[in-house]
C-alpha positions as CSV (number, residue, x, y, z in Angstrom):
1,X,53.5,54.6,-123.6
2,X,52.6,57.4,-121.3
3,X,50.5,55.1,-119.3
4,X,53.3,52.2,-119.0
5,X,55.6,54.6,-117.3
6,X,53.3,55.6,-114.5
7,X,52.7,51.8,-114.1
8,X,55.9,51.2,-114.1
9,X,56.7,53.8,-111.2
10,X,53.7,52.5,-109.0
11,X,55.4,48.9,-108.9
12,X,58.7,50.4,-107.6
13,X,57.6,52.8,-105.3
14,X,55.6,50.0,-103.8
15,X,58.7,47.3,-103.6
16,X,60.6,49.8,-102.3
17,X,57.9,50.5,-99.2
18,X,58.1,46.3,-98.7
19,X,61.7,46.4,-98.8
20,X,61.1,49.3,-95.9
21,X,58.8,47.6,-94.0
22,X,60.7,44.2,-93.7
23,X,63.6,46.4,-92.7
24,X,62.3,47.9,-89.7
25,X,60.3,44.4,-88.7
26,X,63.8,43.2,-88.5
27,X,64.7,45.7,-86.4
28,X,61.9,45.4,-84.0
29,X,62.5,41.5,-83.4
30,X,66.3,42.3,-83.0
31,X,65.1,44.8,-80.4
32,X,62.5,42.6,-78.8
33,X,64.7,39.6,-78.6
34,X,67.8,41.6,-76.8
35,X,65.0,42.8,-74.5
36,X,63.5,39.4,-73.8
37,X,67.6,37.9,-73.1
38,X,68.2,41.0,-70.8
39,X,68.5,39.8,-66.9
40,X,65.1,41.1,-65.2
41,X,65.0,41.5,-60.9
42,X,62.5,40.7,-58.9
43,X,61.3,40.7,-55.7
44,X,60.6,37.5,-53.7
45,X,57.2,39.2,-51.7
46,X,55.7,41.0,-54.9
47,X,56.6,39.1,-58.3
48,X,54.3,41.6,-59.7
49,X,57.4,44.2,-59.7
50,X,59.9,43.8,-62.3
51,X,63.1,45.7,-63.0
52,X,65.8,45.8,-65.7
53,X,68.6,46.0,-62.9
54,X,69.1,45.6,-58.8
55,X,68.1,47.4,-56.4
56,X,65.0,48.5,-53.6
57,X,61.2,46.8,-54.1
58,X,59.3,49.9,-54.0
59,X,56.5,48.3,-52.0
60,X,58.2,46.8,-49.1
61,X,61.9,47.8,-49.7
62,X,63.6,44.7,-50.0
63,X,66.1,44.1,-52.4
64,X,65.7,42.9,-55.3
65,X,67.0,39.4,-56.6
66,X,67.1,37.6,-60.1
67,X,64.2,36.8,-62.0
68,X,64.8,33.5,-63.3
69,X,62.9,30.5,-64.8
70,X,62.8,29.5,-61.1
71,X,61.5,32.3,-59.9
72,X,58.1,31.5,-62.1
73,X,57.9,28.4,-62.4
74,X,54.8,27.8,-59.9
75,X,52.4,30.6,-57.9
76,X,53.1,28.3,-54.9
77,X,56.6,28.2,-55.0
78,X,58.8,30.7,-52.0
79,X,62.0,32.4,-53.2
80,X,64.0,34.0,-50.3
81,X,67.1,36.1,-50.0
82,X,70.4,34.7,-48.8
83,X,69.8,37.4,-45.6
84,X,66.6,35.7,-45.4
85,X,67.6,32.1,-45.5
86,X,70.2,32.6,-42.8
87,X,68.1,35.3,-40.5
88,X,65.2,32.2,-40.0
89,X,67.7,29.1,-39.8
90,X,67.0,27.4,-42.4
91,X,68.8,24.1,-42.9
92,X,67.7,21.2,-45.1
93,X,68.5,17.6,-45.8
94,X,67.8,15.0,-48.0
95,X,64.9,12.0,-47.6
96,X,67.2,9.0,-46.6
97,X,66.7,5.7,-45.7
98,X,67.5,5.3,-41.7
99,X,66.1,3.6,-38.7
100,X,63.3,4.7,-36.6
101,X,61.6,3.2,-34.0
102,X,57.4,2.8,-33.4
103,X,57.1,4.7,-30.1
104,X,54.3,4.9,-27.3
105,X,54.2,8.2,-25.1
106,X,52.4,7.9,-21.8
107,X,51.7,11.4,-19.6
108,X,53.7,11.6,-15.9
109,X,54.0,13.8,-13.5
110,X,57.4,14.9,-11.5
111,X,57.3,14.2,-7.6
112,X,60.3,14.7,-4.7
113,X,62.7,11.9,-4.6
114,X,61.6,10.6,-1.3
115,X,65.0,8.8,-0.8
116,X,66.8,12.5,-0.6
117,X,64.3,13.6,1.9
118,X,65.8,14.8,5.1
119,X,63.7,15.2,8.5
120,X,65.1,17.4,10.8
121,X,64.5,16.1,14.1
122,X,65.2,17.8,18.1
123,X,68.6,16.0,19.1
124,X,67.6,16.8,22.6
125,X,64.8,17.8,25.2
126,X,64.5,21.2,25.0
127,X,62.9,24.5,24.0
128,X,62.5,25.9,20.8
129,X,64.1,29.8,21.1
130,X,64.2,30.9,17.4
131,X,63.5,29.5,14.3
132,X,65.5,31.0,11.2
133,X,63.1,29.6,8.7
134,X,59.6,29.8,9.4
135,X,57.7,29.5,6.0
136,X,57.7,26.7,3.3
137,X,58.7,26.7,0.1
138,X,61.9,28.4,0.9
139,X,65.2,26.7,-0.4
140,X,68.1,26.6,1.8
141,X,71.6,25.0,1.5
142,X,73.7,23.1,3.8
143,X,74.9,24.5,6.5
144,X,73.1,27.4,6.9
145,X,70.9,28.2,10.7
146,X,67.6,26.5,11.2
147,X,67.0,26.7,14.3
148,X,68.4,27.4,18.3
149,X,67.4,25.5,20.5
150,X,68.0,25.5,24.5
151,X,68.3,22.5,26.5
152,X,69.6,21.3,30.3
153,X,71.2,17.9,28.6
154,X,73.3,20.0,25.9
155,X,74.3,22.2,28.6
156,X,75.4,19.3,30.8
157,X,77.1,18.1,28.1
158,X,79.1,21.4,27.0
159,X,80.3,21.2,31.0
160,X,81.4,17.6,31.2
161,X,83.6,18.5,27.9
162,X,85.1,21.8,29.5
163,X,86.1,19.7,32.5
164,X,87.7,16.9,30.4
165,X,89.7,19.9,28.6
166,X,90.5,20.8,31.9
167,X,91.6,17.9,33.0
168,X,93.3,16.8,29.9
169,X,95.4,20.2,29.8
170,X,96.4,19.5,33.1
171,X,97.2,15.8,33.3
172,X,97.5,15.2,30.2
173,X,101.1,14.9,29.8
174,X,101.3,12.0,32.1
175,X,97.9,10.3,32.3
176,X,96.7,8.9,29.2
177,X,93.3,8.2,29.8
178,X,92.4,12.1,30.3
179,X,92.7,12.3,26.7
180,X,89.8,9.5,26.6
181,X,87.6,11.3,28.5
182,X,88.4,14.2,26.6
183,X,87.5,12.5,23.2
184,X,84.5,10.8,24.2
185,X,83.2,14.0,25.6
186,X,83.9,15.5,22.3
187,X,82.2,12.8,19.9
188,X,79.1,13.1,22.4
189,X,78.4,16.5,21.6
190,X,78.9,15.9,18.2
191,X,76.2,13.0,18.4
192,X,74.2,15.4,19.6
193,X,74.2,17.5,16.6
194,X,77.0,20.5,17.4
195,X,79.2,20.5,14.3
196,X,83.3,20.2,14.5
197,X,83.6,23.7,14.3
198,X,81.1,25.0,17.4
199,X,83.1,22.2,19.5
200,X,86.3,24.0,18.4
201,X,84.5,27.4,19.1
202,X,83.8,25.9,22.8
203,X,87.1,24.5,23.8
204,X,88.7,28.1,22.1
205,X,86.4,30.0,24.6
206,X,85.7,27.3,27.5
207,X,81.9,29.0,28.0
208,X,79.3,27.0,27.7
209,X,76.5,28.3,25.6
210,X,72.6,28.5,26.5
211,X,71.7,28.3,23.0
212,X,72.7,25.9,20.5
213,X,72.6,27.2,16.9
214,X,71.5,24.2,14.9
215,X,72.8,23.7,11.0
216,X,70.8,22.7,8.0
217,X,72.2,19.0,7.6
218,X,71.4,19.3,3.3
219,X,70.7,21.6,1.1
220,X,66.9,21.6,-0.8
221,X,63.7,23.4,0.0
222,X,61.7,23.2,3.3
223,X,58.4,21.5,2.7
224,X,56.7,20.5,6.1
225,X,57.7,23.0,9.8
226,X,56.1,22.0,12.6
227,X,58.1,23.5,15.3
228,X,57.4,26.9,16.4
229,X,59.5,29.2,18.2
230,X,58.9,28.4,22.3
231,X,57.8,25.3,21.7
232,X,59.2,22.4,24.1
233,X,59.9,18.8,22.1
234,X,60.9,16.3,23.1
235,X,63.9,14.2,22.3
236,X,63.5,12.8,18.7
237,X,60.8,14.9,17.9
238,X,60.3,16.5,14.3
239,X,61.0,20.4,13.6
240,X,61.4,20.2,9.8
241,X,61.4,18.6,6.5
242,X,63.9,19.0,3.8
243,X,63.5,18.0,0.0
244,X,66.5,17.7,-2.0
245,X,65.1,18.5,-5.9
246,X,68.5,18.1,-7.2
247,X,66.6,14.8,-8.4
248,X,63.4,13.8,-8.7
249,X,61.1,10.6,-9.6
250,X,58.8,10.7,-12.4
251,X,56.0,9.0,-12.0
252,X,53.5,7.4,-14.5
253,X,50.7,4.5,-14.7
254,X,50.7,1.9,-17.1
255,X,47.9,-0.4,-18.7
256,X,49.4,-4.1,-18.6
257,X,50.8,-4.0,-22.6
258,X,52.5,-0.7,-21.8
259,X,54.0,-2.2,-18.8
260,X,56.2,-4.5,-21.2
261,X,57.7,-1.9,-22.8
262,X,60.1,-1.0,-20.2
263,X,62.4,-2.4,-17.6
264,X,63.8,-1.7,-14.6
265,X,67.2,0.0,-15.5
266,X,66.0,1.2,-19.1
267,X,66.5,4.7,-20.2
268,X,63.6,6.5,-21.3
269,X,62.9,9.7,-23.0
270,X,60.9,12.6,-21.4
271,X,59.5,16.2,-22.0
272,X,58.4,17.7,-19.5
273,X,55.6,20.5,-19.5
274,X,57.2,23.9,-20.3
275,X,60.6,22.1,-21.7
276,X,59.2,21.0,-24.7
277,X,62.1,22.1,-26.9
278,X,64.3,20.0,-24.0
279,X,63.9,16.7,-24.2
280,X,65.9,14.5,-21.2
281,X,66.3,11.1,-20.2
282,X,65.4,9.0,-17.1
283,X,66.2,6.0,-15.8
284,X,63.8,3.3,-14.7
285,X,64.0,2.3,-10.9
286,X,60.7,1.1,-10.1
287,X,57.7,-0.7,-11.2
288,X,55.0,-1.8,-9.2
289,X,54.6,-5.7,-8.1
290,X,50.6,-5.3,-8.2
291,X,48.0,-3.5,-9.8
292,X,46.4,-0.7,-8.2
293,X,42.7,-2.0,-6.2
294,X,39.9,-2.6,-8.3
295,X,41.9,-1.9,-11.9
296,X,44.0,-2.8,-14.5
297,X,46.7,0.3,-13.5
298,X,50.4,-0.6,-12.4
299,X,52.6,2.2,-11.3
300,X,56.0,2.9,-12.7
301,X,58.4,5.4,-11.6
302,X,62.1,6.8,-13.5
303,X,65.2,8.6,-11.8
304,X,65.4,12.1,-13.3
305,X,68.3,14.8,-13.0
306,X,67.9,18.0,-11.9
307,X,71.0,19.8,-11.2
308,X,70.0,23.0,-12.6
309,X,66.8,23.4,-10.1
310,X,64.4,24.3,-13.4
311,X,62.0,21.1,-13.1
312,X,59.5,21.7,-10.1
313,X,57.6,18.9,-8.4
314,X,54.0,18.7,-9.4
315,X,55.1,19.6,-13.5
316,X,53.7,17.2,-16.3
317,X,55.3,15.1,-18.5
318,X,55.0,12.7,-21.2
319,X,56.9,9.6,-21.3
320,X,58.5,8.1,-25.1
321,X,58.4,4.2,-24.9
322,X,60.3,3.2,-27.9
323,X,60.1,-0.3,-29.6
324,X,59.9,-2.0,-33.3
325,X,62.7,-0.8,-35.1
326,X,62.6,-0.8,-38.9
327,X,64.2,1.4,-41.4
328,X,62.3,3.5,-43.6
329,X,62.6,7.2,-45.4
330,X,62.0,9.3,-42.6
331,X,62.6,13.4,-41.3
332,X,63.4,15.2,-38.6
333,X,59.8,15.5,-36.5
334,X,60.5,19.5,-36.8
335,X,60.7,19.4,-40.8
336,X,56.5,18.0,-41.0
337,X,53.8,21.2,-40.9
338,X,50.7,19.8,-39.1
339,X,47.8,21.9,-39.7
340,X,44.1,21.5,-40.7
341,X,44.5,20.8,-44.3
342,X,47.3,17.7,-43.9
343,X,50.7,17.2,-43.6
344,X,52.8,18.7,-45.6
345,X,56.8,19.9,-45.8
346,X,58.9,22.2,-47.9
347,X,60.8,20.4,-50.3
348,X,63.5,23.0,-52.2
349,X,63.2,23.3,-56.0
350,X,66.6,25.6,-56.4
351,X,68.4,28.3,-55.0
352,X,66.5,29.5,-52.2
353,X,63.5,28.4,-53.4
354,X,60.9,26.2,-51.6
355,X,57.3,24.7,-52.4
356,X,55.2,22.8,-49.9
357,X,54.5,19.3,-50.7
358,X,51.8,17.2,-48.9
359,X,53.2,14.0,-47.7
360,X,51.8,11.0,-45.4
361,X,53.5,9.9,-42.7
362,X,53.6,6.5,-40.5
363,X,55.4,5.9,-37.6
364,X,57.0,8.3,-35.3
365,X,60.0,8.2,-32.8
366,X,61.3,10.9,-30.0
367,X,63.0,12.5,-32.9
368,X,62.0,11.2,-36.9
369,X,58.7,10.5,-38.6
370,X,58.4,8.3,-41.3
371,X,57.3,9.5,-45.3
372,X,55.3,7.3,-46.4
373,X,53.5,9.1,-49.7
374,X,55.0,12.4,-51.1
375,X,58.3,12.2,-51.9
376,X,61.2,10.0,-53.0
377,X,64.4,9.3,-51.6
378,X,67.0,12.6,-52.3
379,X,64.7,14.7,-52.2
380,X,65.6,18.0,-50.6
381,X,63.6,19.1,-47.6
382,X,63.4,22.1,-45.1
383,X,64.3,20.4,-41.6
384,X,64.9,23.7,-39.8
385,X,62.4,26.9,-40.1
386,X,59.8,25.1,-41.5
387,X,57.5,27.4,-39.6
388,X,58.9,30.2,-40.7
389,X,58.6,28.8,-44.5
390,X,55.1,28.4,-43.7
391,X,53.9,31.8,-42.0
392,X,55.9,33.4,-44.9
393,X,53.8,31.9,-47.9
394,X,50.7,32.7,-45.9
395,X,51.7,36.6,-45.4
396,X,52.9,36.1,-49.5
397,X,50.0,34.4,-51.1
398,X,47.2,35.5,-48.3
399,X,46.1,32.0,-47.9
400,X,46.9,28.6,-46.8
401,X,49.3,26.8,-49.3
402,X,47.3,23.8,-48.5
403,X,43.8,25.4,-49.1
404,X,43.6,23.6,-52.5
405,X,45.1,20.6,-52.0
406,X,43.6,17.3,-50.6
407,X,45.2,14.3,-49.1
């Protein structure tokens, strides 16, 4: 009996440890599974730190954002802050269906516009006394002194015009023809290069002046001098040239099928060397009738503005013929990362979150570039900041995204 009783106590001390046991299992898995549901924060450089509220990454100091199903889902996805999103520009847009156009670019070179060139030329026999420019290269507007200048005829002249003043002031009032004389005088000097104003300035002071100041007749930059001060010339004879770069040509050669691409009249699209980012637009004026000697070469030139005075002659460009419209999914030519590895862009997979994605592409315009393998139409893409995507996955993974991918 004895020994039923000490069997019997053994059996519920031992239930009563199970009972015990499953008690605080319960508990732990309660514990555990409100742990697992509370919201973690991470940060988007070192997914290695993990925090049970917001706050500072105590690596680099950023702050610290959601952890979220997103945030994990692939070692080559890029999460960024809202801070970060809007400090590098970064836009997107969906893969859509539009037109783009096969194009052909063709290098060019910017020249003077030869039919703004102004040669300064001697009105009149004379001697050259000063010269207010004297180097090239310097740009000057119209109107300002270029050069004095003494000569008999213009001093002849300045006399005959004081004596048909004279004349006019006092006969004037009864003989018509004084006033003639009086004009014809005037529009002779002017012929001869004096401006409305030093005429005015003559008949105000009725002295008649050695040297003749003489006026810049444009504006632009002195290329060529070849007057020197105490030089004689002669009637006619050249002192300066003049190149208005308010405009210039662009020049380019063409094979025979490239020539087709264009007409006379036709807009075209440049970028010129150093304005990358500033794409402008030309018009056509010119093509060659013939092919240069001994080649297949023909010469094409295009009407380019240049109000601001930024494009120099002598800078290189490359020309954008455009032909062979089609539609196709296409992007922005800034949204495609060309590097070593591929081509590949950054195609958002949620809220501030990016992965690169290799893609193929096919033809290309002035502005698009055609997807050909990669994505699908809707898909999201990084069109601004790209760059920026990509130099920030190198610094955050230490490698290439593209290392272990192939084409």
């Amino acid at each position: 009996m004895k020994r039923i009783l000490i069997i019997t106590a053994i059996v519920v001390a031992l239930f009563a440890c199970s009972q015990e046991k499953q008690a605080d299992e319960h508990a732990g898995h309660e514990h555990a599974k409100q742990e697992s549901t509370a919201t973690k924060y991470t940060c988007p450089m070192h997914p290695n730190v993990i925090q049970d509220g917001p706050g500072k990454c105590p690596v680099c100091g950023m702050d610290l954002v959601e952890k979220t199903s997103a945030t994990t889902a692939s070692s080559e996805d890029l999460m960024l802050t809202d801070s970060q999103i809007k400090l590098a520009n970064i836009t997107t847009q969906k893969l859509s269906v539009q037109s783009i156009r096969q194009t052909v670019v063709v290098n060019g070179r910017l020249a003077e516009n030869e039919d703004l060139s102004e040669v300064v030329s001697s009105r009149a026999a004379g001697r050259i006394e000063k010269l207010f420019v004297k180097e090239t290269g310097r740009t000057i507007k119209k109107g300002e002194p270029l050069y004095e200048l003494y000569s008999e005829t213009l001093l002849t002249l300045q006399r005959e015009f004081l004596l048909a003043k004279e004349q006019f002031d006092a006969l004037g009032s009864t003989e018509t023809r004084y006033k003639s004389f009086l004009e014809a005088a005037r529009r002779k000097l002017l012929l001869y290069g004096l401006t409305n104003e030093q005429v005015d300035e003559l008949s105000k002071n009725k002295n008649a002046q050695n040297r003749i100041t003489f006026l810049s007749p444009a504006s632009g930059i002195v290329t060529e001098i070849s007057a020197s001060e105490g030089q004689y010339v002669s009637e006619g004879g050249s002192l300066m040239r003049i190149e208005n770069t308010s405009n210039l040509w662009l020049e380019a050669e063409l094979y025979p099928n490239e020539a087709t691409l264009a007409k006379v009249g036709d807009k075209i699209n440049v970028r010129i060397s150093g304005f990358e980012n500033q794409p402008v637009e030309a018009t056509v004026t010119f093509f060659s009738p013939e092919f240069r000697a001994n080649t297949q070469i023909m010469s094409m030139r295009a009407s380019i503005a240049n109000p601001t005075l930024a494009f120099k002659p002598g800078m290189q460009a490359q020309v954008f013929f455009s032909h062979s419209s089609k539609k196709a999914l296409s992007l922005p030519v800034d949204a495609v990362i060309r590097d070593g590895k591929g081509t590949h862009v950054y195609v958002q997979r949620g809220h501030n979150t990016f992965r690169p994605q290799m893609v193929k592409t096919g033809i290309e315009d002035f502005e698009r570039v055609e997807i050909t393998e990669g994505l699908v139409e809707g898909d999201t893409v990084a069109v601004t900041g790209a760059y920026l995507l990509y130099s920030e996955i190198i610094l955050k993974k230490g490698t290439d995204p593209m290392a272990g991918h192939t084409h």
